[in-house]
Biopython code that builds the backbone (N, CA, C, O; Angstrom):
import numpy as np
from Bio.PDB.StructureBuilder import StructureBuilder

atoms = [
    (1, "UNK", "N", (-25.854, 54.891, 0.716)),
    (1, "UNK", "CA", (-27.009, 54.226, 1.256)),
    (1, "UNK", "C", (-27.612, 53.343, 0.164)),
    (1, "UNK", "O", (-27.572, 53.642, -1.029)),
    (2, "UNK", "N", (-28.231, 52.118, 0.705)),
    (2, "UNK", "CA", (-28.802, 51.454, -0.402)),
    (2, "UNK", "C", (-30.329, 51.192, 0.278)),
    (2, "UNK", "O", (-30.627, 50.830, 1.416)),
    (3, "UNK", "N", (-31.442, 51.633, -1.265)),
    (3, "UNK", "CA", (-32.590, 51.217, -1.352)),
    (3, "UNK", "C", (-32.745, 49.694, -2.000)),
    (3, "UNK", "O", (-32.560, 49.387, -3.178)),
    (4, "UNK", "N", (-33.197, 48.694, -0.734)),
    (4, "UNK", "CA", (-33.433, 47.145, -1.891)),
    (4, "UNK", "C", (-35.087, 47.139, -1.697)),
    (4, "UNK", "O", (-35.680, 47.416, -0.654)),
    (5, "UNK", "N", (-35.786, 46.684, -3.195)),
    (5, "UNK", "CA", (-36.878, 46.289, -3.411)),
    (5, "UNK", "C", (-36.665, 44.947, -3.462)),
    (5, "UNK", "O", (-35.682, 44.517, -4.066)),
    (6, "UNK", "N", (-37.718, 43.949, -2.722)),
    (6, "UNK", "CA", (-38.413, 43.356, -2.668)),
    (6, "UNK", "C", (-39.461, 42.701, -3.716)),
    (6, "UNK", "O", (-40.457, 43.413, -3.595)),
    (7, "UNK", "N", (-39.752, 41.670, -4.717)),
    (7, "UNK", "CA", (-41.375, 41.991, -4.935)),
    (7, "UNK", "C", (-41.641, 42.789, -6.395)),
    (7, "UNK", "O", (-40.714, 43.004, -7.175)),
    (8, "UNK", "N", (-42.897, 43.161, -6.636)),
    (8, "UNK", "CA", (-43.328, 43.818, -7.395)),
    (8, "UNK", "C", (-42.728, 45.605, -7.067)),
    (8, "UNK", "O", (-42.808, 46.179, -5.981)),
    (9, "UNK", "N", (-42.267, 46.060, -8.092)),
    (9, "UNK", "CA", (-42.734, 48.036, -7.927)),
    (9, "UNK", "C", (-43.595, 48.225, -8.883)),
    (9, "UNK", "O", (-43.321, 47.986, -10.059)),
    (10, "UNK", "N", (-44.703, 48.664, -8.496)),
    (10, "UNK", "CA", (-45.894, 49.000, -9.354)),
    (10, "UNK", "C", (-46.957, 49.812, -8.686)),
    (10, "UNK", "O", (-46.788, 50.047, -7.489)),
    (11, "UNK", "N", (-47.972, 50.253, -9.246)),
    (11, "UNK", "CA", (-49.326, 51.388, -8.865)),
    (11, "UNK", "C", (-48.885, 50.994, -6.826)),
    (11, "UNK", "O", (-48.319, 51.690, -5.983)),
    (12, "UNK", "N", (-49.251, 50.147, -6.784)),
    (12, "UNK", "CA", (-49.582, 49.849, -5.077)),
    (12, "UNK", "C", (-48.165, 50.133, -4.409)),
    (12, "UNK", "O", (-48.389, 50.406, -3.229)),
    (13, "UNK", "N", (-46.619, 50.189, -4.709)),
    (13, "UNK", "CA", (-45.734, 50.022, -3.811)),
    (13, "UNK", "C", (-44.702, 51.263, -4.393)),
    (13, "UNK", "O", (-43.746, 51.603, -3.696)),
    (14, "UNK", "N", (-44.906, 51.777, -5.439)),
    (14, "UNK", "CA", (-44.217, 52.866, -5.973)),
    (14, "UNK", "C", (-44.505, 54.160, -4.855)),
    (14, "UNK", "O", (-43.589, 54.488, -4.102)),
    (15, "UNK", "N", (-45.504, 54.691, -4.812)),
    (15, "UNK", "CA", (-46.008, 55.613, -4.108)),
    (15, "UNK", "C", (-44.705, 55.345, -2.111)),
    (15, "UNK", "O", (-44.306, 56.303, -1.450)),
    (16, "UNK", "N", (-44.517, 54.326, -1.871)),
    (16, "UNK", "CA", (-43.701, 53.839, -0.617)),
    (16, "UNK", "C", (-42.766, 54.347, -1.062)),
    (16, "UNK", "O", (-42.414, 55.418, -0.567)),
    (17, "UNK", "N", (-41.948, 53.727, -2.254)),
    (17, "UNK", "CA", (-40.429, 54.386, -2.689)),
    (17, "UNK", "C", (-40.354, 55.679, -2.878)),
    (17, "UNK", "O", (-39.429, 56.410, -2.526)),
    (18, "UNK", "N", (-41.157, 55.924, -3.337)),
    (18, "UNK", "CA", (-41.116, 57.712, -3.200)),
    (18, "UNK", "C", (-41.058, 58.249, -1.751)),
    (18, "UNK", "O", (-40.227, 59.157, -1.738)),
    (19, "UNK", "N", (-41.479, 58.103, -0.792)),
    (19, "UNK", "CA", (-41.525, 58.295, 0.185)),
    (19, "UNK", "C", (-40.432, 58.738, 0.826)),
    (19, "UNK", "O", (-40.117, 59.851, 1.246)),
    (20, "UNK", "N", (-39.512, 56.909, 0.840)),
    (20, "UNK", "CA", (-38.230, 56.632, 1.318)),
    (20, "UNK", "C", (-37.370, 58.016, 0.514)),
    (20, "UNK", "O", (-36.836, 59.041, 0.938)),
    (21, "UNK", "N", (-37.608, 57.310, -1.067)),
    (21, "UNK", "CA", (-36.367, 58.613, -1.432)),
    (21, "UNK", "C", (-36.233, 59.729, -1.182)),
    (21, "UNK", "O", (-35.268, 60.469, -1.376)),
    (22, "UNK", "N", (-37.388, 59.949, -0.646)),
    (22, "UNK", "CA", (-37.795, 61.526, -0.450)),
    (22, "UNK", "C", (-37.033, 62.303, 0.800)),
    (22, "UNK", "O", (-36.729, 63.492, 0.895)),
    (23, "UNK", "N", (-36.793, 60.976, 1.921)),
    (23, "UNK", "CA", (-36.333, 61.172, 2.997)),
    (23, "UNK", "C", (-34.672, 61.345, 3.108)),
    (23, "UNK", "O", (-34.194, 62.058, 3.990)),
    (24, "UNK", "N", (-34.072, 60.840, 2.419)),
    (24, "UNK", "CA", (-32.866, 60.741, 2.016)),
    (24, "UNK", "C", (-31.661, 62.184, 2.329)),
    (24, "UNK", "O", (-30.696, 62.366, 3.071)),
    (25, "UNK", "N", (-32.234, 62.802, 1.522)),
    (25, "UNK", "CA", (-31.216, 64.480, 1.805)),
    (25, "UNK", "C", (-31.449, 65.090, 2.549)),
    (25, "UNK", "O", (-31.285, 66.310, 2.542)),
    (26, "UNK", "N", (-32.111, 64.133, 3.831)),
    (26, "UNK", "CA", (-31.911, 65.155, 5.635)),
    (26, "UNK", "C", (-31.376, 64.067, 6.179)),
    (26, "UNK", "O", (-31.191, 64.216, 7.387)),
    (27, "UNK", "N", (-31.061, 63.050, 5.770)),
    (27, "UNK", "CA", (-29.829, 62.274, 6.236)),
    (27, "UNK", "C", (-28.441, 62.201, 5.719)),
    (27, "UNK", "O", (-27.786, 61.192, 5.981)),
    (28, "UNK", "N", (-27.905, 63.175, 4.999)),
    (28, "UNK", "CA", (-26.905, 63.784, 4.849)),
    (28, "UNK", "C", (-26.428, 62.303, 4.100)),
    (28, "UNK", "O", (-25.621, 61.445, 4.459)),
    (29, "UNK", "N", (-26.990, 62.376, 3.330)),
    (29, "UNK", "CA", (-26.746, 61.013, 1.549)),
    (29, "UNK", "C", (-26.407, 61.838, 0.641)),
    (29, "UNK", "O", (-26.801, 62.981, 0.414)),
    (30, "UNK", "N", (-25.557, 61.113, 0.070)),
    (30, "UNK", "CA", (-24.405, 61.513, -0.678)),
    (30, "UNK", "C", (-25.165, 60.805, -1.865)),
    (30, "UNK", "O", (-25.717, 61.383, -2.802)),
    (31, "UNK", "N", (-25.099, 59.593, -1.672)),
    (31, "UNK", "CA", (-25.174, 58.215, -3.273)),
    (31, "UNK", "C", (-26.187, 57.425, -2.315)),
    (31, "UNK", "O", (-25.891, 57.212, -1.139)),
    (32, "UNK", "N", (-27.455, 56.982, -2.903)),
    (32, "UNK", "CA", (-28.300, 55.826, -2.961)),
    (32, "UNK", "C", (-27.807, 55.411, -4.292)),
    (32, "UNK", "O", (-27.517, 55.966, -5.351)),
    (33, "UNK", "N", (-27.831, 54.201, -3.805)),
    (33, "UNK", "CA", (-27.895, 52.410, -4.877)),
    (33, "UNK", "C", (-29.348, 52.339, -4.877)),
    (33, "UNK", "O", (-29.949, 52.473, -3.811)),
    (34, "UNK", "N", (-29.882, 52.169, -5.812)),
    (34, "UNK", "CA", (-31.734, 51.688, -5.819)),
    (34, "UNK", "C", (-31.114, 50.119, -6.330)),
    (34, "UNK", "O", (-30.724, 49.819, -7.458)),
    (35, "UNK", "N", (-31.163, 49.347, -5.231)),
    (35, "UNK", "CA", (-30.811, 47.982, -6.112)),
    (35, "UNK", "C", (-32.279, 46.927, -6.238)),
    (35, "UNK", "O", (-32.932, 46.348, -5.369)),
    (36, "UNK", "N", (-32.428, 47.007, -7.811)),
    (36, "UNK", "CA", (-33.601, 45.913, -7.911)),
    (36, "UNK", "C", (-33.385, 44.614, -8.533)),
    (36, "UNK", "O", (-33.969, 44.178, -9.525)),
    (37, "UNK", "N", (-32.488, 44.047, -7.842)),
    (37, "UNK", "CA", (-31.850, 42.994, -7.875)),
    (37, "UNK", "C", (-32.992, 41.729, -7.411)),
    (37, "UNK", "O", (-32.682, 40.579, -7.724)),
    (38, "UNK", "N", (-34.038, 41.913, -6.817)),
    (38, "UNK", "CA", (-34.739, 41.254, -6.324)),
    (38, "UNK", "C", (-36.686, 41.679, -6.687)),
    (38, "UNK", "O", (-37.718, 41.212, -6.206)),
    (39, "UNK", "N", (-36.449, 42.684, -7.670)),
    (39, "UNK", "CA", (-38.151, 43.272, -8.255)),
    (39, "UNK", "C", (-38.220, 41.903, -9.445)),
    (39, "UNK", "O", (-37.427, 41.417, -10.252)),
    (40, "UNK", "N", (-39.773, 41.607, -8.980)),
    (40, "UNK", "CA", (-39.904, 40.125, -9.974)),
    (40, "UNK", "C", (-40.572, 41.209, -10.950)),
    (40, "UNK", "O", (-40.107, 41.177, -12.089)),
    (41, "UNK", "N", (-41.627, 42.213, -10.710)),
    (41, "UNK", "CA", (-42.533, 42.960, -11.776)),
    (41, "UNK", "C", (-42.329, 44.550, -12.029)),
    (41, "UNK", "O", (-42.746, 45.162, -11.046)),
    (42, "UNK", "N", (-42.085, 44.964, -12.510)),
    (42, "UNK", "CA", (-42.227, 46.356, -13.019)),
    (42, "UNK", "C", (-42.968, 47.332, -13.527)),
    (42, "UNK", "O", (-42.408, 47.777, -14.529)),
    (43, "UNK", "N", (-44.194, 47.990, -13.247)),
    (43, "UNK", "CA", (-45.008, 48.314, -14.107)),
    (43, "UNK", "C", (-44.557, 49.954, -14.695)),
    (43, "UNK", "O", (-43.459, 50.411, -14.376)),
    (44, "UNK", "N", (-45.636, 50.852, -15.678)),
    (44, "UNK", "CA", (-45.037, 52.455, -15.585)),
    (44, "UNK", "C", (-45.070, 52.855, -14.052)),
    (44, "UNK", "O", (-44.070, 53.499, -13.735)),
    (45, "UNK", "N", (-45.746, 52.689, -13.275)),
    (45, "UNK", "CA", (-45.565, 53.453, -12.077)),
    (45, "UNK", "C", (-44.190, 53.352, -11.595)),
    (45, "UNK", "O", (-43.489, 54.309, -11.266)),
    (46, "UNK", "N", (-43.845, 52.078, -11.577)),
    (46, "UNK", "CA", (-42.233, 51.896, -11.023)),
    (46, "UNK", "C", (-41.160, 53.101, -11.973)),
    (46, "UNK", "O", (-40.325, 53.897, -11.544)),
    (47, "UNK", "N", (-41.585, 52.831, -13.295)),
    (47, "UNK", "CA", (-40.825, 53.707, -14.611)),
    (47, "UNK", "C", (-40.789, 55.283, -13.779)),
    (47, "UNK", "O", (-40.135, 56.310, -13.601)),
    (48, "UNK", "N", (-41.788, 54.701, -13.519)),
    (48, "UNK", "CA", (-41.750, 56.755, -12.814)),
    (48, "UNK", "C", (-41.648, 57.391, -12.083)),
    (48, "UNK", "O", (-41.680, 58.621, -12.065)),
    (49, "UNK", "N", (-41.392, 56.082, -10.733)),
    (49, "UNK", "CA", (-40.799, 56.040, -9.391)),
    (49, "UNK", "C", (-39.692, 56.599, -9.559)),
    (49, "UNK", "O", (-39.399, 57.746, -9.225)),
    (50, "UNK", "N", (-38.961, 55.740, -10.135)),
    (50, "UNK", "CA", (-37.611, 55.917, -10.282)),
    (50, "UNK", "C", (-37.370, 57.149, -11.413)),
    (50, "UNK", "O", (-36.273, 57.696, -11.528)),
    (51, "UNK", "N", (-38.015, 57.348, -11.863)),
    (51, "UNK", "CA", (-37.901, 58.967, -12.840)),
    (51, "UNK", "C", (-37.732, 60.153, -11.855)),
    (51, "UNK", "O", (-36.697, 60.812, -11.762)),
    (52, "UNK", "N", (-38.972, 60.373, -11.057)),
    (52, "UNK", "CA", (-38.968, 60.895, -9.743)),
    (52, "UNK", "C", (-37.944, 60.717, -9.103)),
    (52, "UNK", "O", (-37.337, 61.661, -8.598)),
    (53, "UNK", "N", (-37.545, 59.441, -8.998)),
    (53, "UNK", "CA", (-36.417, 59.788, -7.662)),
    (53, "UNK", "C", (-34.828, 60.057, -8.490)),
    (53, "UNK", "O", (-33.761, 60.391, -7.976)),
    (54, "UNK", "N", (-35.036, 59.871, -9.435)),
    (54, "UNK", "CA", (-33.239, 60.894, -10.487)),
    (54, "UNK", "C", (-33.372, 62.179, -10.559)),
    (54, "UNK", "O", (-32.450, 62.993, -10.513)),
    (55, "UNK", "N", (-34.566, 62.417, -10.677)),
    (55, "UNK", "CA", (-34.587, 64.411, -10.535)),
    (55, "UNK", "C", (-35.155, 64.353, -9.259)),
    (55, "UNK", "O", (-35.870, 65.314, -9.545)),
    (56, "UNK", "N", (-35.430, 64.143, -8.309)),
    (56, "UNK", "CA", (-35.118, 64.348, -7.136)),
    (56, "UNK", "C", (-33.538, 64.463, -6.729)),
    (56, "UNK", "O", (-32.970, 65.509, -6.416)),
    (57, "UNK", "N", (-32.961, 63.185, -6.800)),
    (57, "UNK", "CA", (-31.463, 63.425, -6.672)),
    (57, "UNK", "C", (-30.836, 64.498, -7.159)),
    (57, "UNK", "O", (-30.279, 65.319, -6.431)),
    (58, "UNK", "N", (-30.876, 64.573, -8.387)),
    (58, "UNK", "CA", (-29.976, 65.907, -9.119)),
    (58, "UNK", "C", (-30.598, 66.970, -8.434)),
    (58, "UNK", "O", (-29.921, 67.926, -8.055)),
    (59, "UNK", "N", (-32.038, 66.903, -8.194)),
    (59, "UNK", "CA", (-32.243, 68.701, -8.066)),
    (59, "UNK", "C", (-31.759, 68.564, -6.055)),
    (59, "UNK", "O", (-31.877, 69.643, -5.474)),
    (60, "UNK", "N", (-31.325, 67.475, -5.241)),
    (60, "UNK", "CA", (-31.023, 67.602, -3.764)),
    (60, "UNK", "C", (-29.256, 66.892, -3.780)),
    (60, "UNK", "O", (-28.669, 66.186, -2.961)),
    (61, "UNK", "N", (-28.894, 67.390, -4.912)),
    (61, "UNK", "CA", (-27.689, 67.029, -4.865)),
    (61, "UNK", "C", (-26.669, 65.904, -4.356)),
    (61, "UNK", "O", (-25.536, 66.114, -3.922)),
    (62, "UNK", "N", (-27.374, 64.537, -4.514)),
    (62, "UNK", "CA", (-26.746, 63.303, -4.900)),
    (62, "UNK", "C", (-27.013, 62.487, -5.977)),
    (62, "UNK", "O", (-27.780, 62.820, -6.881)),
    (63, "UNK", "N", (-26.300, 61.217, -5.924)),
    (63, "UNK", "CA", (-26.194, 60.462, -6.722)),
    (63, "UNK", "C", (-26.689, 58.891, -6.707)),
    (63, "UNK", "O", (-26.499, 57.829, -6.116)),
    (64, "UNK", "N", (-27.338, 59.396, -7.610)),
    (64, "UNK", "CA", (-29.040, 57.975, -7.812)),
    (64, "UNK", "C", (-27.923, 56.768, -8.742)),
    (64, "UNK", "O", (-27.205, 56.991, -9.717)),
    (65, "UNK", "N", (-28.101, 55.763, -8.143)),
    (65, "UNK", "CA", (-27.437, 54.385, -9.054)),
    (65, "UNK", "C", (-28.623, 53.361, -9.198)),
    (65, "UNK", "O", (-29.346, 53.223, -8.211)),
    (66, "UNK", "N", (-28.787, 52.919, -9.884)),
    (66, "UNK", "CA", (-30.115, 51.604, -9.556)),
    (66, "UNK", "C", (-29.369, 50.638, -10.535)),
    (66, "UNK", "O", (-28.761, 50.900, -11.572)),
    (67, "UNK", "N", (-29.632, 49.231, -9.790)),
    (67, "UNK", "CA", (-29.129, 47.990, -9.542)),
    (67, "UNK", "C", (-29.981, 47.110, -10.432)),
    (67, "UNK", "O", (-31.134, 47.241, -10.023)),
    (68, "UNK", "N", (-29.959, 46.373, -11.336)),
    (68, "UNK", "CA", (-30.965, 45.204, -11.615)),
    (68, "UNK", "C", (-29.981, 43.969, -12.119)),
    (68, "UNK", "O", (-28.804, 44.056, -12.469)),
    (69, "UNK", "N", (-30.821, 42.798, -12.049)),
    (69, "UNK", "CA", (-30.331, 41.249, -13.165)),
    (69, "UNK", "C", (-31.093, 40.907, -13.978)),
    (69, "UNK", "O", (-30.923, 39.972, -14.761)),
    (70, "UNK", "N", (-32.013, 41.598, -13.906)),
    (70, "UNK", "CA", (-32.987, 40.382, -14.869)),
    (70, "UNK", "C", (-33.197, 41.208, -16.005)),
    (70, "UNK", "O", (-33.182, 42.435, -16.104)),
    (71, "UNK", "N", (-33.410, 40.253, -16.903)),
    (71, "UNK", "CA", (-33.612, 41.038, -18.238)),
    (71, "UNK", "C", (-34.837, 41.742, -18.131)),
    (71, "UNK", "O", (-34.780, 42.884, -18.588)),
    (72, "UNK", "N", (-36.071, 41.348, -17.598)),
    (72, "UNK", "CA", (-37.577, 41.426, -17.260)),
    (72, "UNK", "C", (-37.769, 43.053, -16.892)),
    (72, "UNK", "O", (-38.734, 43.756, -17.187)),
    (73, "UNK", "N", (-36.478, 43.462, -16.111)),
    (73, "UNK", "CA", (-36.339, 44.511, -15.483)),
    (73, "UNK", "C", (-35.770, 45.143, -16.215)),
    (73, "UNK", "O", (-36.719, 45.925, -16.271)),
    (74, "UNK", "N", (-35.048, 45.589, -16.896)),
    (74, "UNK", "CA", (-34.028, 46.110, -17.830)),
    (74, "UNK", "C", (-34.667, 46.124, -19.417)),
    (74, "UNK", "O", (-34.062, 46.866, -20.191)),
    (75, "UNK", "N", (-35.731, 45.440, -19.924)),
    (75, "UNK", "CA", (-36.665, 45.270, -20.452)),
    (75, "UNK", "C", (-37.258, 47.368, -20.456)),
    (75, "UNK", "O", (-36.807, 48.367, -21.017)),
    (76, "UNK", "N", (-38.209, 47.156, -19.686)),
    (76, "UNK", "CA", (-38.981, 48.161, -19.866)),
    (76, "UNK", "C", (-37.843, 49.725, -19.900)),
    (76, "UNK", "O", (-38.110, 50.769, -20.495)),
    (77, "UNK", "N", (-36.707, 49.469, -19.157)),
    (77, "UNK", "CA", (-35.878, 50.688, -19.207)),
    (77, "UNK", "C", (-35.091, 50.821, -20.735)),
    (77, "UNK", "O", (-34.298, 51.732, -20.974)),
    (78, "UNK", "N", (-35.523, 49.547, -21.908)),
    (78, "UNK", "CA", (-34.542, 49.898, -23.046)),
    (78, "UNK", "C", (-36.337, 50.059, -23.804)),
    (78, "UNK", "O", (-36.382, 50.325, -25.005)),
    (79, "UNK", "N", (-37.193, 49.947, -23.315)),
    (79, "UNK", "CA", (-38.125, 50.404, -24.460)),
    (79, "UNK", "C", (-38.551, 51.768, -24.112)),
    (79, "UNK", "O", (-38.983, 52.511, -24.994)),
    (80, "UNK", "N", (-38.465, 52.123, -22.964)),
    (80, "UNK", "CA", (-38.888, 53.704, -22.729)),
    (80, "UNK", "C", (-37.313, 54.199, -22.552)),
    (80, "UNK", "O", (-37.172, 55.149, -21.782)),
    (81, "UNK", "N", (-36.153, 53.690, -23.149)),
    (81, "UNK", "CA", (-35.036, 54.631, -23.508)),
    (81, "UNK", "C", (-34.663, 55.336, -22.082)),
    (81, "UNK", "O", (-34.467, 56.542, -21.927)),
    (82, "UNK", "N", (-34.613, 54.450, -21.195)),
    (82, "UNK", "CA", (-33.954, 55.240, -19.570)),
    (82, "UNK", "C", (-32.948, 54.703, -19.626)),
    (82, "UNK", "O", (-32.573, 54.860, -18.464)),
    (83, "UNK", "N", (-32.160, 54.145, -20.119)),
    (83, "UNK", "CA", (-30.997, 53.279, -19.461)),
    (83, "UNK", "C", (-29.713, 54.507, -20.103)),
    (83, "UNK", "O", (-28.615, 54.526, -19.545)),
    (84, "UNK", "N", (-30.000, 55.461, -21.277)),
    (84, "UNK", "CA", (-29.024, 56.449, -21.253)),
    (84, "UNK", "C", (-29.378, 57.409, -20.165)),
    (84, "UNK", "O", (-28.674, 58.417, -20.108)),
    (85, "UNK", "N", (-30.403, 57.274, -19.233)),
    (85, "UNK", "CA", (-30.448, 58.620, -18.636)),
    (85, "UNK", "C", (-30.335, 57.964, -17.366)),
    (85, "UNK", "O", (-30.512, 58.752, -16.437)),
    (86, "UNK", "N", (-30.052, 56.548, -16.946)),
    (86, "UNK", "CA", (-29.714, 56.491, -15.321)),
    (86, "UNK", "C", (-28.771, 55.552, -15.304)),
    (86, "UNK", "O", (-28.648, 54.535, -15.987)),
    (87, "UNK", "N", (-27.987, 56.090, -14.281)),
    (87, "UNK", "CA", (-26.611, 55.318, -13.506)),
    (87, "UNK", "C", (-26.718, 53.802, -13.213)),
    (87, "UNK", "O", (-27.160, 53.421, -12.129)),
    (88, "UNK", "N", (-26.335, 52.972, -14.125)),
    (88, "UNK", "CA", (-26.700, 51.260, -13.474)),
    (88, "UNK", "C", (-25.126, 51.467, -13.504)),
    (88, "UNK", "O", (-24.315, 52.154, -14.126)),
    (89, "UNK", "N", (-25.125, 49.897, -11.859)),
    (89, "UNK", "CA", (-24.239, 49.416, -11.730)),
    (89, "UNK", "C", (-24.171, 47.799, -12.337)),
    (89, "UNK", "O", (-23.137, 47.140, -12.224)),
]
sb = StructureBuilder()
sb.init_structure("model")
sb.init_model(0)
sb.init_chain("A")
sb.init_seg("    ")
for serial, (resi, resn, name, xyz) in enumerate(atoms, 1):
    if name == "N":
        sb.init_residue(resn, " ", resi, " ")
    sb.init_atom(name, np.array(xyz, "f"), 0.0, 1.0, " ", f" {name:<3s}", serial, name[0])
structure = sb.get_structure()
């Protein structure tokens, strides 16, 4: 299954993604793609969206991938040191 953002993930739209991911392992998901191939902004809330939703995965037994291009995005995941702890494609 693939999650695409849109837009900003930050304070106002993080709290939504959680939601979605949340819903995921009663639809018998194996692998979400989080592809943010298309997030222009990132703030910590997003950082922690997606923190949330990797131990969510591991502890409901699939497999979290998240997607980006832009450096902008990939940015905040090499200064808070996530990019050894999540699956990019």
């Amino acid at each position: 299954m693939q999650v695409r953002i849109v837009g900003d993930l930050d304070l106002a739209t993080a709290p939504e993604l959680d939601r979605v991911l949340e819903t995921l392992p009663g639809d018998g998901c194996h692998h979400v793609l989080l592809d943010l191939d298309d997030v222009e902004f990132m703030d910590s809330s997003g950082l922690a969206s997606i923190v949330h939703a990797r131990r969510f995965a591991d502890d409901h037994g699939y497999r979290l991938t998240v997607r980006y291009n832009s450096p902008q995005i990939q940015r905040p995941f090499e200064v808070t040191n996530m990019l050894a702890y999540l699956t990019s494609e």
